[in-house]
C-alpha positions in Angstrom: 103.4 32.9 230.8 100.6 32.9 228.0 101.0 31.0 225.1 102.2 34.0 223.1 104.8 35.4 225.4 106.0 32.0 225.8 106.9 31.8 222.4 108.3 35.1 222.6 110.4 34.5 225.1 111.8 31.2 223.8 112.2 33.0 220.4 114.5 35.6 222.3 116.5 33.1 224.7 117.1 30.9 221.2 118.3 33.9 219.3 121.2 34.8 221.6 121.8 31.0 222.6 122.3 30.6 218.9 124.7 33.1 219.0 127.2 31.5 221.6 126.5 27.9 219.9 127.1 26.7 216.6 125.2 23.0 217.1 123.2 22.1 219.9 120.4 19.6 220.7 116.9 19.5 222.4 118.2 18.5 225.4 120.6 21.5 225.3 117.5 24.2 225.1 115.4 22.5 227.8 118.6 22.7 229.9 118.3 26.3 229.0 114.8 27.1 229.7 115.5 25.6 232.8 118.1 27.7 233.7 116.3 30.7 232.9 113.2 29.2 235.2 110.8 29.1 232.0 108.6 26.5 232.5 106.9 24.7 229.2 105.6 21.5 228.2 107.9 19.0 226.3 105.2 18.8 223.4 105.1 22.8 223.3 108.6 23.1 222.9 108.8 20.9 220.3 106.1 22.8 218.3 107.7 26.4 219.2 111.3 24.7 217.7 109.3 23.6 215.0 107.8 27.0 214.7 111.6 28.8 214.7 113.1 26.5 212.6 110.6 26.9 210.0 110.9 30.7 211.0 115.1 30.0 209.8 115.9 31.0 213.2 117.4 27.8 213.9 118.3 25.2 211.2 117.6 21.7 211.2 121.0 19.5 212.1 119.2 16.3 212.5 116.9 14.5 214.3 116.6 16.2 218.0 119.7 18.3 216.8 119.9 22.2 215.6 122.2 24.8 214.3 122.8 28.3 213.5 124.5 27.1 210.4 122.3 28.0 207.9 124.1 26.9 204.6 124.3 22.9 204.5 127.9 21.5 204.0 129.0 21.4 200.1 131.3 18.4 199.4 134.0 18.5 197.0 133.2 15.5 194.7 136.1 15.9 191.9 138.8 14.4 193.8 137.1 11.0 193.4 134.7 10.7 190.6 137.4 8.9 188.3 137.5 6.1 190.8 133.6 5.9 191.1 133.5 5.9 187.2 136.2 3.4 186.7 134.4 0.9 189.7 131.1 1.6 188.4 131.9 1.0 184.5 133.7 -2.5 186.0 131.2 -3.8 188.2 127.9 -1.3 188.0 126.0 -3.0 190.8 128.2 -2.8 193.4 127.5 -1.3 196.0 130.3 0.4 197.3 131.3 4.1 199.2 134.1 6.4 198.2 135.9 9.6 199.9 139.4 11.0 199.4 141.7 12.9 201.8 142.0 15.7 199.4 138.4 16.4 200.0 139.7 17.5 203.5 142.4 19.8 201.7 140.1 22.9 202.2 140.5 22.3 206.4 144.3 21.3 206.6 147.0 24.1 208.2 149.2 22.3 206.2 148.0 21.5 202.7 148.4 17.9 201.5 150.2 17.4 198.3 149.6 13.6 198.4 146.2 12.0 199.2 144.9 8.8 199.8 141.7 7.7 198.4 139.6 5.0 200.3 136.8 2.3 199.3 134.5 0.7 201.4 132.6 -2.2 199.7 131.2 -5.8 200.2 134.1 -8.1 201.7 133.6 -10.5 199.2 134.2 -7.6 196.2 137.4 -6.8 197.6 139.5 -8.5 195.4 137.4 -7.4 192.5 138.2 -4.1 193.2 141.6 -4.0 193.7 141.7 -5.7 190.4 140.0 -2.6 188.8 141.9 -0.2 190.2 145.4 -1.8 189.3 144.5 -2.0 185.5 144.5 1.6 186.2 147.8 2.1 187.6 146.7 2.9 191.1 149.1 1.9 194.1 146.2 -0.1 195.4 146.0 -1.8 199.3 143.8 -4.5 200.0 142.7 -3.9 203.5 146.1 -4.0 204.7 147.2 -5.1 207.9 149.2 -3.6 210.9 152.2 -5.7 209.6 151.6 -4.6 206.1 151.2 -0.8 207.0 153.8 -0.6 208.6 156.3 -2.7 206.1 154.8 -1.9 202.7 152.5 1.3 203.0 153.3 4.6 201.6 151.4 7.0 199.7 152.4 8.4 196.4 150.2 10.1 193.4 147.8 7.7 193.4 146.9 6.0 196.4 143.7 3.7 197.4 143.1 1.7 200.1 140.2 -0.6 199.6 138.4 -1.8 202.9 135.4 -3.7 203.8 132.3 -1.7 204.3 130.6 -0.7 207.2 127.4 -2.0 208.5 124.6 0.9 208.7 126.9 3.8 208.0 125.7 6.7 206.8 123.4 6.5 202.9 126.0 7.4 200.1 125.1 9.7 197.0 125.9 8.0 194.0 128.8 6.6 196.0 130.4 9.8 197.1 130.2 8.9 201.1 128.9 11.8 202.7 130.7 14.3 205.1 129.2 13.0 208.3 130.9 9.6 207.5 134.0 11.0 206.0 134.9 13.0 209.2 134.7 9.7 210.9 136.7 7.4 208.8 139.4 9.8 208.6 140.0 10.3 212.4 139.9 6.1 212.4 142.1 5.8 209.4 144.3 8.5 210.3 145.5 6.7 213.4 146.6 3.8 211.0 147.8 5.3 208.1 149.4 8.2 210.4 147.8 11.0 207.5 149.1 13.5 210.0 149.1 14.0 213.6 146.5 13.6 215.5 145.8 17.1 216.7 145.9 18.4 213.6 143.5 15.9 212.3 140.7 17.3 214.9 141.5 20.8 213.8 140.7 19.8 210.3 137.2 18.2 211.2 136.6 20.8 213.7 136.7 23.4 211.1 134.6 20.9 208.4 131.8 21.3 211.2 132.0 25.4 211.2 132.6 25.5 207.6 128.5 24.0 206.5 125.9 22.6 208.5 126.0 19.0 208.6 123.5 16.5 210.1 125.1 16.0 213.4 122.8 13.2 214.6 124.1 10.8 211.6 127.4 11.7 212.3 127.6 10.7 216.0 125.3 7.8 215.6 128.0 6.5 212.4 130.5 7.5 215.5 128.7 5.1 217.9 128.1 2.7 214.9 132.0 2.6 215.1 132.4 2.4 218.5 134.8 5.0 218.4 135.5 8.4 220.9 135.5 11.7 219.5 138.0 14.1 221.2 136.2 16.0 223.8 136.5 19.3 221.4 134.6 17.7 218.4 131.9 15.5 220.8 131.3 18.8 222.2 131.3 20.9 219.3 127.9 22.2 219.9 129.3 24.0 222.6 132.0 25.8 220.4 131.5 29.4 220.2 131.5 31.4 217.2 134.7 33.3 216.4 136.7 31.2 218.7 140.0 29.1 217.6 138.5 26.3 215.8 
């Protein structure tokens, strides 16, 4: 194949492949090419991806990652900014990361009508926070343990669980902890604090992922980070085909 036909050809495998695949990686493609005997260097393949993704046929999902996502996740922030404000007027250099279960509202078959709220921040701050949080009347826990979730833990109107933070997760925005790490915590937390069942819980992240393009590779490296699974159905959510049950 010339150069141009290549590219061509690639351009035409990609654009139905896309179709099929909401996220896939650069080892899914060359898998591809493979299978349709198209033969092409590893450096040309990355400058043709380069090429389509700059083209908007594909749409960057992190590094060695791609979607056909084109409009990037939007995270509702309202559910937490009074927390953020209240921490950040107490103790404005701490550094500290902040998501709520209602932010996930959008994705549940049932919709929530309480939430909890969690904080991840230095180990040493967690006291101060609590602190904070109960001049404000919230029903604070201070990274509680098995014991004490199952003897004392309930969630009401206000709700926050405050918990030590996590070691290279994923940059924060002015403290608002980004999607890819949300969708991680709450799987985690959710076995704890028993949100809801299990299932369910994948079927809310798996329809986060279809709902905005997120950067996949941050997500499963936070997942690794954790040392935690994801269900076969979200580790494999590249493979998920558009339209189907998600």
């Amino acid at each position: 194949m010339s150069n141009v036909s290549s590219k061509d050809i690639l351009k035409k495998e990609i654009t139905f492949f896309k179709e099929l695949h909401l996220y896939f990686n650069y080892a899914d493609v060359k898998k591809l090419l493979i299978e349709k005997n198209l033969q092409i260097t590893n450096s040309t393949l990355k400058t043709y991806l380069h090429f389509l993704t700059k083209e908007k046929v594909l749409f960057d999902a992190g590094k060695g990652w791609y979607s056909s996502i084109e409009k990037p996740f939007r995270l509702n922030k309202e559910p937490v900014k009074e927390i953020i404000s209240t921490i950040n007027q107490k103790l404005p250099l701490l550094p500290f990361f902040c998501w709520s279960t209602e932010q996930l509202n959008p994705f549940t078959h049932h919709i929530l009508s309480k939430f909890i709220t969690f904080v991840y921040t230095d180990s040493d701050y967690l006291r101060n926070t609590v602190e904070i949080l109960d001049e404000m009347n919230y029903s604070v826990f201070e990274n509680p343990t098995k014991a004490e979730i199952l003897k004392l833990f309930k969630i009401d109107e206000k709700t926050v669980i405050v918990l030590p933070a996590i070691s290279k997760q994923p940059e924060s925005n002015e403290n608002y902890a980004p999607i890819e790490k949300i969708l991680i915590d709450f799987l985690m937390e959710n076995i704890k604090y028993k949100i809801m069942e299990s299932s369910e819980a994948e079927k809310v992240v798996e329809k986060a992922l279809v709902s905005g393009r997120l950067n996949i590779s941050v997500m499963l490296s936070y997942a690794e980070r954790r040392k935690f699974n994801l269900p076969k159905s979200i580790n494999q959510v590249h493979l998920n085909t558009k339209g189907g049950d998600s």
